[in-house]
LODOTI-393075 format. One record per residue (C-alpha): residue in one letter; chain; x, z, y; residue number from 1. Coordinates in nm, 3 decimals, padded with zeros to 5 digits. Each point is the difference from the previous one (the first is absolute). Example, Ala and Ser with C-alpha at 12.3 -4.5 7.8 and 13.67 -1.06 7.14 Angstrom:
REM residues 2
<atom><res>a</res><chain>A</chain><x>01.230</x><z>00.780</z><y>-00.450</y><n>1</n></atom>
<atom><res>s</res><chain>A</chain><x>00.137</x><z>-00.066</z><y>00.344</y><n>2</n></atom>
REM end
This chain:
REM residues 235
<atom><res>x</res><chain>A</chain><x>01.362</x><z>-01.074</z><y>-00.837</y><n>1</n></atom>
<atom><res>x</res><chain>A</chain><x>-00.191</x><z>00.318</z><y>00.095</y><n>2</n></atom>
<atom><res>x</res><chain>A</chain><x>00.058</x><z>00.336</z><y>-00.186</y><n>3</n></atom>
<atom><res>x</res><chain>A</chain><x>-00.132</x><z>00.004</z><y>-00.329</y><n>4</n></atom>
<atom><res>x</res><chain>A</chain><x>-00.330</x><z>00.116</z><y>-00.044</y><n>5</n></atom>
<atom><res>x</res><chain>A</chain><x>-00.008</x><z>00.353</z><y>-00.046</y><n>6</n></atom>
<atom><res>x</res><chain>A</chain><x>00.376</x><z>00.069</z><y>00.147</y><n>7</n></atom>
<atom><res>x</res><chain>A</chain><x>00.050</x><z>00.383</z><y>00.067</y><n>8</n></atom>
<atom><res>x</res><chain>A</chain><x>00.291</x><z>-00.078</z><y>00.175</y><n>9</n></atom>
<atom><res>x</res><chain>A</chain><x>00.022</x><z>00.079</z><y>00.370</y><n>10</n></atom>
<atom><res>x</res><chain>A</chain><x>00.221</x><z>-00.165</z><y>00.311</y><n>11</n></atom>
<atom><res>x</res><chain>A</chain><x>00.288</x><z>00.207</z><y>00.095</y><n>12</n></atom>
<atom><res>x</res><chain>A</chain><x>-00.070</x><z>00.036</z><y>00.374</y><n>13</n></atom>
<atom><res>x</res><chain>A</chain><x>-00.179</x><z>00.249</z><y>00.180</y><n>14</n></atom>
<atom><res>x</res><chain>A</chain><x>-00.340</x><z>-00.039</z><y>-00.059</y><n>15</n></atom>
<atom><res>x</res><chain>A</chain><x>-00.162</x><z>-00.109</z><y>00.381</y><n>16</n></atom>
<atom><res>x</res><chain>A</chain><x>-00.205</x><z>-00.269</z><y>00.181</y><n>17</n></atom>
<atom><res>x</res><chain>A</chain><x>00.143</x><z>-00.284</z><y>00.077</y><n>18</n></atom>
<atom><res>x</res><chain>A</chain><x>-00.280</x><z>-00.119</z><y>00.259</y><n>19</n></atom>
<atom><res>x</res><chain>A</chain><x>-00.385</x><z>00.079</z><y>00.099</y><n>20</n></atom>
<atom><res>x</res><chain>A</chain><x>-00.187</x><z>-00.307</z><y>-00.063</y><n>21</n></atom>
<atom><res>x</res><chain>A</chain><x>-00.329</x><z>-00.118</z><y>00.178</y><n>22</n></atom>
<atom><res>x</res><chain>A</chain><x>-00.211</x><z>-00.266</z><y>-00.039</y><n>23</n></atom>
<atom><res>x</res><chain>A</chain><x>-00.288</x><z>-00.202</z><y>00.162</y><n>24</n></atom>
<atom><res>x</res><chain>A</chain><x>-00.272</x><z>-00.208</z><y>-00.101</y><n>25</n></atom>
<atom><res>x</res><chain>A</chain><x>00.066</x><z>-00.378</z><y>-00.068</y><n>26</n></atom>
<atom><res>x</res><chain>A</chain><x>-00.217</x><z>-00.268</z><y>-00.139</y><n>27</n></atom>
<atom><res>x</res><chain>A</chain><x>00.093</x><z>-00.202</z><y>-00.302</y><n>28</n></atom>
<atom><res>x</res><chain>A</chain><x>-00.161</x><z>-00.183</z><y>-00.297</y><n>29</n></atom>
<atom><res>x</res><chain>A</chain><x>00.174</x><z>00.226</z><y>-00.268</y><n>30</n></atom>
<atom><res>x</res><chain>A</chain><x>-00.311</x><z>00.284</z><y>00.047</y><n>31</n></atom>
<atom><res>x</res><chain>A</chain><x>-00.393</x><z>-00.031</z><y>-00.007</y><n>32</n></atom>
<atom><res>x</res><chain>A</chain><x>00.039</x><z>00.304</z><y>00.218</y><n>33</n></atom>
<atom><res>x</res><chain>A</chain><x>-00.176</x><z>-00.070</z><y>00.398</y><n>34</n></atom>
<atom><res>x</res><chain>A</chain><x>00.210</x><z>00.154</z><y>00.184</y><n>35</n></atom>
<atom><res>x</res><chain>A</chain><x>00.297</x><z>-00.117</z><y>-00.201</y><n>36</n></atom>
<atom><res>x</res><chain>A</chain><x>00.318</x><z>00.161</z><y>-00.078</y><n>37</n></atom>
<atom><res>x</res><chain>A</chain><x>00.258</x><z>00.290</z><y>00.126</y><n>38</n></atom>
<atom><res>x</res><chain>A</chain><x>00.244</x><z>-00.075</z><y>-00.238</y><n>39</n></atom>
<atom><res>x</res><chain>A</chain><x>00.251</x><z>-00.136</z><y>00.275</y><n>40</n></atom>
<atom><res>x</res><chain>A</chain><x>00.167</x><z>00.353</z><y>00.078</y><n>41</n></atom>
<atom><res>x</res><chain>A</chain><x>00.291</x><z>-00.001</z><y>00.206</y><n>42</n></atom>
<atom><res>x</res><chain>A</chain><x>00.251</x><z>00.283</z><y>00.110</y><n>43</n></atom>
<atom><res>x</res><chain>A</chain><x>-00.119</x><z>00.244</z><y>00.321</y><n>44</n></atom>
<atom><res>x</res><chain>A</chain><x>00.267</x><z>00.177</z><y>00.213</y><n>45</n></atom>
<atom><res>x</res><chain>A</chain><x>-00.125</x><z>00.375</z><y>00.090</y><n>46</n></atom>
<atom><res>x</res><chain>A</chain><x>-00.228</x><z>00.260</z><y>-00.202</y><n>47</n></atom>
<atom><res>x</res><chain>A</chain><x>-00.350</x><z>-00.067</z><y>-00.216</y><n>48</n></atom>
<atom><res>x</res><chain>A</chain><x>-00.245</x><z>00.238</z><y>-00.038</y><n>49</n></atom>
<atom><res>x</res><chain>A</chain><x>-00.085</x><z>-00.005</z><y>-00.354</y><n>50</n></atom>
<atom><res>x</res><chain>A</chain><x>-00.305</x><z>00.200</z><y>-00.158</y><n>51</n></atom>
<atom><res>x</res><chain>A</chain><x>-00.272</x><z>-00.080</z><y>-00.282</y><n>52</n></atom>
<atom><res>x</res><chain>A</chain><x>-00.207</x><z>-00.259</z><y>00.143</y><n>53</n></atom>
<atom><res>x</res><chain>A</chain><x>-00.351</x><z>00.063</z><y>-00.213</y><n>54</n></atom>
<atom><res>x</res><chain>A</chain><x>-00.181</x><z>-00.148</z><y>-00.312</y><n>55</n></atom>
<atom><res>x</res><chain>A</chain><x>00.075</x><z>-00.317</z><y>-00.125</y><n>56</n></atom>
<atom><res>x</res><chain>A</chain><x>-00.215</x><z>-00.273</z><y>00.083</y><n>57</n></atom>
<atom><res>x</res><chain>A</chain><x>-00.065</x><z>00.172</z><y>00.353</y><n>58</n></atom>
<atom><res>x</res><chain>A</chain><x>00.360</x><z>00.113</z><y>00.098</y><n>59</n></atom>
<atom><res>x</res><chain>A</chain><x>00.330</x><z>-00.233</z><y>00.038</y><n>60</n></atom>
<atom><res>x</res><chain>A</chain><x>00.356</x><z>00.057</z><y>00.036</y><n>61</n></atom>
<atom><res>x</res><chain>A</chain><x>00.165</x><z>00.385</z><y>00.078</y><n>62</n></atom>
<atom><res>x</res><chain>A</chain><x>00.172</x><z>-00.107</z><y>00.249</y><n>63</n></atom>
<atom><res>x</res><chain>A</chain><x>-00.067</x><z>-00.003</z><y>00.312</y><n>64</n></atom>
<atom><res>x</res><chain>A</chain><x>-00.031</x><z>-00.398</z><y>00.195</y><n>65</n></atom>
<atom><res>x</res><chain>A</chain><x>00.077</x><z>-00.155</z><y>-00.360</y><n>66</n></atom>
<atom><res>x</res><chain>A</chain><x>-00.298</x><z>-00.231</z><y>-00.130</y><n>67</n></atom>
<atom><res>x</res><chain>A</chain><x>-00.194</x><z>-00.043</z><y>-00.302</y><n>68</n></atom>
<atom><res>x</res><chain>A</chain><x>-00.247</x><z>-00.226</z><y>-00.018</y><n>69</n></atom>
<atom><res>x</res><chain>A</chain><x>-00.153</x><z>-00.042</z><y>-00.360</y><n>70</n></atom>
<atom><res>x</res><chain>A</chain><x>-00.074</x><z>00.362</z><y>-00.034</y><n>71</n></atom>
<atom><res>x</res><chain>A</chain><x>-00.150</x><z>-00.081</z><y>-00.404</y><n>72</n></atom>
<atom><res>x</res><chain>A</chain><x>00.325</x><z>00.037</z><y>-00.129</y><n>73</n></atom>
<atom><res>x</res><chain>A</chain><x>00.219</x><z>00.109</z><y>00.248</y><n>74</n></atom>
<atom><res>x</res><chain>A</chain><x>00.045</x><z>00.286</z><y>00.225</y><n>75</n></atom>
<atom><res>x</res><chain>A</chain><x>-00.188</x><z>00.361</z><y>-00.045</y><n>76</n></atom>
<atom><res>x</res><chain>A</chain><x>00.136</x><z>00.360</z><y>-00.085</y><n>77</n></atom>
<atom><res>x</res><chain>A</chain><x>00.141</x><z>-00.128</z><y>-00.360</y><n>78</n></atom>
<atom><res>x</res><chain>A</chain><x>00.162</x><z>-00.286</z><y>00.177</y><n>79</n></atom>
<atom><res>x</res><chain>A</chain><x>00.073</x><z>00.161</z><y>00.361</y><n>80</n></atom>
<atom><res>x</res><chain>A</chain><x>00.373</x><z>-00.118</z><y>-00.018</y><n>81</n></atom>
<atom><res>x</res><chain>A</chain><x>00.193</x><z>-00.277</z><y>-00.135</y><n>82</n></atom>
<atom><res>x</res><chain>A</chain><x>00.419</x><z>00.011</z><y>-00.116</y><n>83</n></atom>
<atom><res>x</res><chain>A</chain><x>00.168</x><z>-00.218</z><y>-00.096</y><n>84</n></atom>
<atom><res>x</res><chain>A</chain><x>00.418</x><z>00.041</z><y>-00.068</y><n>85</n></atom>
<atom><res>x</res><chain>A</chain><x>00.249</x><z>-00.210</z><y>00.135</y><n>86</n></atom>
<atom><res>x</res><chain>A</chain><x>00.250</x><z>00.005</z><y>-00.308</y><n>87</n></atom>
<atom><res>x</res><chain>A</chain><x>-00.360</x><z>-00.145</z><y>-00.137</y><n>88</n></atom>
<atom><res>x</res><chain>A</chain><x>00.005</x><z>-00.291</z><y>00.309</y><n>89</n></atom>
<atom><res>x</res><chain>A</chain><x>00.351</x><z>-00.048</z><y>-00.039</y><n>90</n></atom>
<atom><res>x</res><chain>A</chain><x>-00.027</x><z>-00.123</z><y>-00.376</y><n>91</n></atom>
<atom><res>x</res><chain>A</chain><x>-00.262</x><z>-00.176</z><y>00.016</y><n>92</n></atom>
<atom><res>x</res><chain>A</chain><x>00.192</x><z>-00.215</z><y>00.292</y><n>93</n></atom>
<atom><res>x</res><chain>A</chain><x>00.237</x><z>-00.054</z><y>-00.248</y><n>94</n></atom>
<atom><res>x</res><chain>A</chain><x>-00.278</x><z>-00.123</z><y>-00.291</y><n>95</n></atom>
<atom><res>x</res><chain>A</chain><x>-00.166</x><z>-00.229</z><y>00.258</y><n>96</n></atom>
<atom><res>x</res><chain>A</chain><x>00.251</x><z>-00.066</z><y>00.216</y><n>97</n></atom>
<atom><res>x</res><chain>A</chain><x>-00.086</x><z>00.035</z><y>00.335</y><n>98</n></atom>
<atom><res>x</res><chain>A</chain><x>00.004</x><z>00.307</z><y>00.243</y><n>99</n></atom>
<atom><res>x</res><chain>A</chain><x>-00.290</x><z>00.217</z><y>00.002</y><n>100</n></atom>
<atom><res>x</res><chain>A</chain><x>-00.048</x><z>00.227</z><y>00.316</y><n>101</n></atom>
<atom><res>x</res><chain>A</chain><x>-00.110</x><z>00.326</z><y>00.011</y><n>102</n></atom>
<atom><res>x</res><chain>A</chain><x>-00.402</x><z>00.059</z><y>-00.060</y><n>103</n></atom>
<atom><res>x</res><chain>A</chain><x>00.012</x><z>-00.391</z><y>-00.139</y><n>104</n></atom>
<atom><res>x</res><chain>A</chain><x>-00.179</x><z>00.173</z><y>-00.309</y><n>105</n></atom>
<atom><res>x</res><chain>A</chain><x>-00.257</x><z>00.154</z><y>00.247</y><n>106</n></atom>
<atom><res>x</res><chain>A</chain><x>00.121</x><z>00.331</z><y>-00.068</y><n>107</n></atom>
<atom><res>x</res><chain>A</chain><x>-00.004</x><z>00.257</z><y>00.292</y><n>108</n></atom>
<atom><res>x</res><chain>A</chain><x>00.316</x><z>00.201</z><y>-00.103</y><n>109</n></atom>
<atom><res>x</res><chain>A</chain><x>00.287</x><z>-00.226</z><y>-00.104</y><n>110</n></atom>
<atom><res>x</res><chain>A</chain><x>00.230</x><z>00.292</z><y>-00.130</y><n>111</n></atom>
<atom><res>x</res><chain>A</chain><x>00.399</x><z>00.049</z><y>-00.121</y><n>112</n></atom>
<atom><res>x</res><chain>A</chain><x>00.115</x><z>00.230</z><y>-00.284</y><n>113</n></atom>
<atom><res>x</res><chain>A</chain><x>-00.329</x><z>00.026</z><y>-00.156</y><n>114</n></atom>
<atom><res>x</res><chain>A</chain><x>-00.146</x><z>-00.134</z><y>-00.333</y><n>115</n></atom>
<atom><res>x</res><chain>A</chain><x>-00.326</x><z>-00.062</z><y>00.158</y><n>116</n></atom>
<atom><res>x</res><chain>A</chain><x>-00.158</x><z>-00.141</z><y>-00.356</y><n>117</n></atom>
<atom><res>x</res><chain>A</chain><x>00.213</x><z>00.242</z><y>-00.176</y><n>118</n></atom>
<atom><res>x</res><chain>A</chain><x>-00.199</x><z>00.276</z><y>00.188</y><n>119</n></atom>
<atom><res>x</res><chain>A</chain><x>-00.224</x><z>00.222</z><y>-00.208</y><n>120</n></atom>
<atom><res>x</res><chain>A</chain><x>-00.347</x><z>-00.021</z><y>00.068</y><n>121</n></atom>
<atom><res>x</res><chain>A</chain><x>-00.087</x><z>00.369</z><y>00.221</y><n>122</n></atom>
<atom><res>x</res><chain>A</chain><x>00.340</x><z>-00.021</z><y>00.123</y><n>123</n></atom>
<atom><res>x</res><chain>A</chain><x>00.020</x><z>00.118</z><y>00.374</y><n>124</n></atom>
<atom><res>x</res><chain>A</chain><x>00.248</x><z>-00.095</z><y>00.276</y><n>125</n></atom>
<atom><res>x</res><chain>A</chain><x>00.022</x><z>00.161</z><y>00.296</y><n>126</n></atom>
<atom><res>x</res><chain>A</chain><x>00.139</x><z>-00.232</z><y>00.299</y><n>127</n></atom>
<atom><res>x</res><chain>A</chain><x>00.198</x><z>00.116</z><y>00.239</y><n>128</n></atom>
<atom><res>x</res><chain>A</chain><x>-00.212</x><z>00.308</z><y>00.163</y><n>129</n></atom>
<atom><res>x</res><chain>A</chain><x>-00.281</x><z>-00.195</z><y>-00.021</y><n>130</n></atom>
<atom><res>x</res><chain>A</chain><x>-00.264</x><z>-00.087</z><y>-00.272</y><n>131</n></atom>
<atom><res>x</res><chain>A</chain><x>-00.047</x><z>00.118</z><y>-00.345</y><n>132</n></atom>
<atom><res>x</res><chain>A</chain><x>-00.026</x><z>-00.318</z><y>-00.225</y><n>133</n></atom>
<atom><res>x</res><chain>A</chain><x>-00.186</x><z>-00.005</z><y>-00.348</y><n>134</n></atom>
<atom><res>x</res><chain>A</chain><x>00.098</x><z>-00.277</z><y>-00.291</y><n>135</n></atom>
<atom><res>x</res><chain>A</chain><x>-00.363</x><z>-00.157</z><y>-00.112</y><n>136</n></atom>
<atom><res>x</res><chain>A</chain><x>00.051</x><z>-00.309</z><y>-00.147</y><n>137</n></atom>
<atom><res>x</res><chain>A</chain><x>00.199</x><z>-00.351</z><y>-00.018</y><n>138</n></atom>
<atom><res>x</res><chain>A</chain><x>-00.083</x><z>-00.304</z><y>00.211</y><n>139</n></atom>
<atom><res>x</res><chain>A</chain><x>-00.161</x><z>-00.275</z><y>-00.225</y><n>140</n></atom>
<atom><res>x</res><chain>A</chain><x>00.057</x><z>-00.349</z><y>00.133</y><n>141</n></atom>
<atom><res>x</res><chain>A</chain><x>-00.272</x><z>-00.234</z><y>00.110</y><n>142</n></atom>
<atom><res>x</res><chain>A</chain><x>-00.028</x><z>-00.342</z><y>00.133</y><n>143</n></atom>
<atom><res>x</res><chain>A</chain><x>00.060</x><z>00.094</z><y>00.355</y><n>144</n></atom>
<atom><res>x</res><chain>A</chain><x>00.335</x><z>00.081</z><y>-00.063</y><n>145</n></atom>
<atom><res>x</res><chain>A</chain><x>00.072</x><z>-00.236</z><y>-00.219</y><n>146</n></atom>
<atom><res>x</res><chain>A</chain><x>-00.101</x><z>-00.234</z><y>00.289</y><n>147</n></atom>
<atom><res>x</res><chain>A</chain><x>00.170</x><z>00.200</z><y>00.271</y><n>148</n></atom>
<atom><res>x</res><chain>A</chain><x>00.343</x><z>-00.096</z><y>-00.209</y><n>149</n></atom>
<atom><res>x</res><chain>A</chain><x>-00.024</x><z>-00.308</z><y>-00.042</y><n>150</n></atom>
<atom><res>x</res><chain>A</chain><x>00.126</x><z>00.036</z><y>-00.380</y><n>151</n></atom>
<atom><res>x</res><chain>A</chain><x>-00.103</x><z>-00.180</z><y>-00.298</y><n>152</n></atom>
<atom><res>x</res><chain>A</chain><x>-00.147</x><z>00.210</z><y>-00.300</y><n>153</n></atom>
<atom><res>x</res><chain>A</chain><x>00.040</x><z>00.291</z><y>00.265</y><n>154</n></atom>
<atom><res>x</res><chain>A</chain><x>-00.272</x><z>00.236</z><y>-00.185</y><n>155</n></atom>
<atom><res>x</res><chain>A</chain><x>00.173</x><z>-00.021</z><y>-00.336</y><n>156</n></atom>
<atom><res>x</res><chain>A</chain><x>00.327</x><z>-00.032</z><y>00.108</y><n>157</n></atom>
<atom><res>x</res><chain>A</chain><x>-00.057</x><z>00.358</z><y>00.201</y><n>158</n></atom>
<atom><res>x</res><chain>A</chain><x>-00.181</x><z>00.148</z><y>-00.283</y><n>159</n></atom>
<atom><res>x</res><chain>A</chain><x>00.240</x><z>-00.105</z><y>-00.280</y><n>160</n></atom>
<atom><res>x</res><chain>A</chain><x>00.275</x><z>00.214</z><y>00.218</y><n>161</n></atom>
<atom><res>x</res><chain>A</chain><x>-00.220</x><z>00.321</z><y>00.033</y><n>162</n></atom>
<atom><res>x</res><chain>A</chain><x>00.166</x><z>00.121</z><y>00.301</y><n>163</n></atom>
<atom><res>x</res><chain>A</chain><x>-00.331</x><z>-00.058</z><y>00.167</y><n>164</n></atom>
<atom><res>x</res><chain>A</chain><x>00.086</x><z>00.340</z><y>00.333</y><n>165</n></atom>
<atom><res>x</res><chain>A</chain><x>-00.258</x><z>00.294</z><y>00.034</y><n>166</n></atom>
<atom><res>x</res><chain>A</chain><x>-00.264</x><z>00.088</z><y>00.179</y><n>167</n></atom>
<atom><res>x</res><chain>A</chain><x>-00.032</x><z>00.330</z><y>00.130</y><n>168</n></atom>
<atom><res>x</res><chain>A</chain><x>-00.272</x><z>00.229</z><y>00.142</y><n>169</n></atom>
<atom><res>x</res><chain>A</chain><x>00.053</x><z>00.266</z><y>00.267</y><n>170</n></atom>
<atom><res>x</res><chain>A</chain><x>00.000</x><z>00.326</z><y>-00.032</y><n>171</n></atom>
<atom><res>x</res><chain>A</chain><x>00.130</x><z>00.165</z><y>00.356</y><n>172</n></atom>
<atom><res>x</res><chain>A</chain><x>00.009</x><z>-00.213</z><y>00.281</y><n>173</n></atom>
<atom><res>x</res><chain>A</chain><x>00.256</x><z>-00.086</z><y>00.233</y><n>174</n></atom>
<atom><res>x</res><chain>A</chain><x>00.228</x><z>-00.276</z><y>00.193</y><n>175</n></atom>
<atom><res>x</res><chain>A</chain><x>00.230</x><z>-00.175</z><y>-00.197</y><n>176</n></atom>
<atom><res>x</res><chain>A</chain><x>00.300</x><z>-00.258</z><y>00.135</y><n>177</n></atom>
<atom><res>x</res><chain>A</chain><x>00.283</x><z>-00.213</z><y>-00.112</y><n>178</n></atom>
<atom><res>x</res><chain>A</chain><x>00.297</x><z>00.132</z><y>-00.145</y><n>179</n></atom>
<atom><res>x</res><chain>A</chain><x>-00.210</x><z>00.390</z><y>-00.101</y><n>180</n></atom>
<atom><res>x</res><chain>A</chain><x>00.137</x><z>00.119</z><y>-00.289</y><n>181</n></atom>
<atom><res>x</res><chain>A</chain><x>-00.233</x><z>00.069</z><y>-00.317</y><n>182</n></atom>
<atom><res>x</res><chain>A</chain><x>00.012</x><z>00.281</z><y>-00.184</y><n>183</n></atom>
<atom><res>x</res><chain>A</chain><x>-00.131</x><z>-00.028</z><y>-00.350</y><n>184</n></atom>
<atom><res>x</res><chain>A</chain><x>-00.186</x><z>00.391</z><y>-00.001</y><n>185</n></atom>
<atom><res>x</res><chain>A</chain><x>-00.159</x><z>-00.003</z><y>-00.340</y><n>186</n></atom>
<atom><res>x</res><chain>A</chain><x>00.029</x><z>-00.222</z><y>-00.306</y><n>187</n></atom>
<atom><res>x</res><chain>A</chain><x>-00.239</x><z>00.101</z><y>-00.279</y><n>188</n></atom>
<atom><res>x</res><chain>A</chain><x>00.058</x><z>00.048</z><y>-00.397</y><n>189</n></atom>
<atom><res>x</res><chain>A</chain><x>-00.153</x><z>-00.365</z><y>-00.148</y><n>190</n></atom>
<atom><res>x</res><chain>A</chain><x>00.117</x><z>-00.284</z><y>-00.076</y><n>191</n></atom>
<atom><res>x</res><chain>A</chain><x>-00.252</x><z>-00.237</z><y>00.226</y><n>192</n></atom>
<atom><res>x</res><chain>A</chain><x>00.240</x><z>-00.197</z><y>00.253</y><n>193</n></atom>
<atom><res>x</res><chain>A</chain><x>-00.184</x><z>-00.224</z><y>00.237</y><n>194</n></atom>
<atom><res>x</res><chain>A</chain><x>00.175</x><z>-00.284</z><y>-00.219</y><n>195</n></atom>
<atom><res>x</res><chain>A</chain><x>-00.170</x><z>00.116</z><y>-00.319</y><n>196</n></atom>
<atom><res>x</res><chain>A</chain><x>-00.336</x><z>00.046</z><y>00.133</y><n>197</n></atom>
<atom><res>x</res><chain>A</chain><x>00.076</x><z>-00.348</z><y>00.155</y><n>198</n></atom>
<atom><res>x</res><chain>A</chain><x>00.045</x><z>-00.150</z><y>-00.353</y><n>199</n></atom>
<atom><res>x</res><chain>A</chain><x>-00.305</x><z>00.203</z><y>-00.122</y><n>200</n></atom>
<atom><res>x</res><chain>A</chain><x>-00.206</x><z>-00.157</z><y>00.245</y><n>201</n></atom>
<atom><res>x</res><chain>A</chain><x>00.116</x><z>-00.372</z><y>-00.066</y><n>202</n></atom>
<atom><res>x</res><chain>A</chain><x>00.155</x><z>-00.111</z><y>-00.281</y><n>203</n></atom>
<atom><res>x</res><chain>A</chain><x>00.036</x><z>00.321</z><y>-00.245</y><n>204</n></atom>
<atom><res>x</res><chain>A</chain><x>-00.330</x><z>00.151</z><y>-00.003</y><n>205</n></atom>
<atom><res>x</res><chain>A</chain><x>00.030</x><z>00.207</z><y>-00.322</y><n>206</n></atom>
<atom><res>x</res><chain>A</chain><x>00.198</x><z>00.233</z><y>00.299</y><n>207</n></atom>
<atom><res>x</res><chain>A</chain><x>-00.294</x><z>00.051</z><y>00.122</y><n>208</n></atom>
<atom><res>x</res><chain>A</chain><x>-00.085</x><z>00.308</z><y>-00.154</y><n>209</n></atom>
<atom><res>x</res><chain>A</chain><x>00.320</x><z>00.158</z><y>00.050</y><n>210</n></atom>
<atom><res>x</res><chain>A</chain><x>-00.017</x><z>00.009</z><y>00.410</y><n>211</n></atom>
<atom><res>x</res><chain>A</chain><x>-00.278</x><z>00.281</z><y>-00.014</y><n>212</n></atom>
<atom><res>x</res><chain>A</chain><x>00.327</x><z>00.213</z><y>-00.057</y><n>213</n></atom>
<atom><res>x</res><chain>A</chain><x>00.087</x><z>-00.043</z><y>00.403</y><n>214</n></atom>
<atom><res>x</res><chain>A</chain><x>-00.352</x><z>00.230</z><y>00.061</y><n>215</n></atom>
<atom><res>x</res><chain>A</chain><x>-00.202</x><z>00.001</z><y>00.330</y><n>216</n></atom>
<atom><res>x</res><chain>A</chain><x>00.326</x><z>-00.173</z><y>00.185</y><n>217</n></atom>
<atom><res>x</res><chain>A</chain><x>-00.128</x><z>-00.335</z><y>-00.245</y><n>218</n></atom>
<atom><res>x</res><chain>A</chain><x>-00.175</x><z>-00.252</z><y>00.272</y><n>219</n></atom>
<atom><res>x</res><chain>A</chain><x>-00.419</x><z>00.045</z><y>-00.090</y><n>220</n></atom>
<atom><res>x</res><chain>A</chain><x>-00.010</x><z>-00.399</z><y>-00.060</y><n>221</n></atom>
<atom><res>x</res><chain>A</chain><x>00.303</x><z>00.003</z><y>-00.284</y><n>222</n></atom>
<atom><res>x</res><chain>A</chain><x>-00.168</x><z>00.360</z><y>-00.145</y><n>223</n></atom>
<atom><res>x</res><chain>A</chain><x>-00.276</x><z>-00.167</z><y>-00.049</y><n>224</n></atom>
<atom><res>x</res><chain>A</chain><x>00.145</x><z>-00.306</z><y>-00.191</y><n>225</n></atom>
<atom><res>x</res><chain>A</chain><x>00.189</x><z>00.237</z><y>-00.228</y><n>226</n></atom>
<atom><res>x</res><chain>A</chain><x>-00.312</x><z>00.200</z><y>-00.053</y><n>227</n></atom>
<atom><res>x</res><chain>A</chain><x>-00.220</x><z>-00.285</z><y>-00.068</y><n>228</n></atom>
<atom><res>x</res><chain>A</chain><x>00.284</x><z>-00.187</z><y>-00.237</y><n>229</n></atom>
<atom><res>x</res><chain>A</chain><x>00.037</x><z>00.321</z><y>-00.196</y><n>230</n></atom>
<atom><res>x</res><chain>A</chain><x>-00.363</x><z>00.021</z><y>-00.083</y><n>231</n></atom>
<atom><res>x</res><chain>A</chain><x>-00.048</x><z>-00.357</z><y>-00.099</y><n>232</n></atom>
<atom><res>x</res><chain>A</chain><x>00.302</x><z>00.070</z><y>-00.244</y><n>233</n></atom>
<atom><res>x</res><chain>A</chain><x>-00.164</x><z>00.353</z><y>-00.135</y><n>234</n></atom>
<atom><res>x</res><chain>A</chain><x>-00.344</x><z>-00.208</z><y>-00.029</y><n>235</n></atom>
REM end
């Protein structure tokens, strides 16, 4: 089974990327999106340029030659970057029994020696020499990955297990590649991992009103739901 929810504990290895993931448009049945899907991301030999793409709902993916194609609730500044850790991959092969590659999850960074939903929300790598990376917010599942996988009860099995990666925005451009080492710069003073605001925003939304502690780093979307909770608790 996956780390508990909420697990401050972190891998033992030096915190780097494992590999650079990329992925391209493909058609399936599992999205209402036209232009289908990027979620297939597979690992790319040589450096990416990575910088902050643009708005949501007009900008995709940070990285540069990596695809995403339903820009409602994907891609954007909040959502420029995608990790994912491999101790993460690596026990959920053992839950489900199966190998899962690296960037199966769609994630764009599959990392080693990080606590990726551990991280703090405004946490900031820096990878390699290259880009400045901002924590913004967990991945939420949806039914294109839960089709992508292939795995029964996929959406509540992954949110049950909170260890749902992070999304990052960025904040200095630059080329990233495989095996760069990340350097965890800052780590600010509140308790908001991106496994608790996670929780807040499925199943334990009396959180809600404690993730306004993480400040202007908090992705605008989950703000917003905390905001909006609080008052209709207050009124």
């Amino acid at each position: 089974m996956p780390h508990s929810p909420g697990s401050s504990a972190r891998p033992a290895a030096s915190p780097s990327v494992l590999t650079v993931n990329l992925g391209r448009a493909m058609m399936t049945e599992h999205t209402d999106c036209p232009t289908g899907t990027g979620i297939d991301k597979r690992p790319v030999d040589g450096p990416v340029r990575v910088a902050a793409p643009g708005p949501k709902g007009r900008a995709g993916s940070g990285l540069a030659g990596d695809t995403v194609c339903d820009r409602r609730h994907h891609g954007g500044d909040d959502q420029a970057v995608y990790a994912y850790a491999r101790e993460d991959l690596d026990a959920w092969e053992r839950e489900l029994g199966r190998e899962l590659a690296n960037g199966v999850f769609g994630e764009n960074l599959t990392t080693s020696g990080i606590d990726v939903s551990g991280a703090l929300i405004g946490e900031r790598w820096r990878v390699g020499s290259g880009p400045l990376l901002e924590v913004t917010s967990p991945r939420i599942p949806c039914r294109t990955f839960a089709g992508w996988l292939g795995e029964r009860g996929w959406v509540k099995r992954f949110t049950a297990a909170a260890v749902p990666g992070a999304y990052l925005r960025v904040l200095e451009p630059g080329e990233i590649r495989s095996g760069d080492p990340v350097e965890i710069v800052h780590r600010p003073d509140h308790e908001v991992t991106v496994a608790f605001l996670f929780r807040a925003e499925t199943l334990e939304r009396e959180l809600l009103p404690r993730v306004l502690a993480a400040g202007d780093a908090l992705h605008p979307e989950a703000r917003e739901a905390a905001l909006k909770y609080r008052a209709e608790k207050a009124g």
